[in-house]
N, C-alpha and C positions, 0 to 999 in steps of 0.2 A: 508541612502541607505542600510545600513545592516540590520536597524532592518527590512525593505521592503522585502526584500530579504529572513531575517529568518520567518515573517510572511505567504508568499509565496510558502513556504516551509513547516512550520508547514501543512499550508492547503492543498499540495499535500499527503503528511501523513497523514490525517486524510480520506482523500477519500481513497486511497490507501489503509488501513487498513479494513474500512469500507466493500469496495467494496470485497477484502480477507475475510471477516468473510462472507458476505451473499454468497460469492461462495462457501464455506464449509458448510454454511446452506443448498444452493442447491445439491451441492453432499451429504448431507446425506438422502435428502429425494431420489433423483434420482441417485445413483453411476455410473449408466451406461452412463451417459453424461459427466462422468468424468469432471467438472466443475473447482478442482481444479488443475489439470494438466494442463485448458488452461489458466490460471491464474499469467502464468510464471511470465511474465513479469510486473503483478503487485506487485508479490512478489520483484524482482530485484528494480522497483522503488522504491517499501519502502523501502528498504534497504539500497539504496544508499541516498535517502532524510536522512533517519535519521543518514544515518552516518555524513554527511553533516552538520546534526544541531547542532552532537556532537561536531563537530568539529570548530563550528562555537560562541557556546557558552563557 
């Protein structure tokens, strides 16, 4: 069950980062759409997944 659960988790982290850099790629071509201001909250999900894994492993 845990390692389910840390697998599950790795994968929301790895999207979550993923999806953070191509938003940083699209604000640098377009600033004015501000991309990564609306990114809040996938900044907050990483954050909290990997505190999670830390804490988990």
């Amino acid at each position: 069950m845990r390692r389910k659960v840390r697998e599950i988790l790795l994968q929301i982290a790895v999207i979550c980062s993923l999806d953070c850099i191509a938003a940083a790629v699209l604000d640098w071509y377009n600033p004015y759409m501000n991309f990564t201001g609306h990114s809040f909250f996938l900044q907050i999900t990483l954050y909290l997944t990997v505190g999670v894994l830390f804490f988990l492993s």
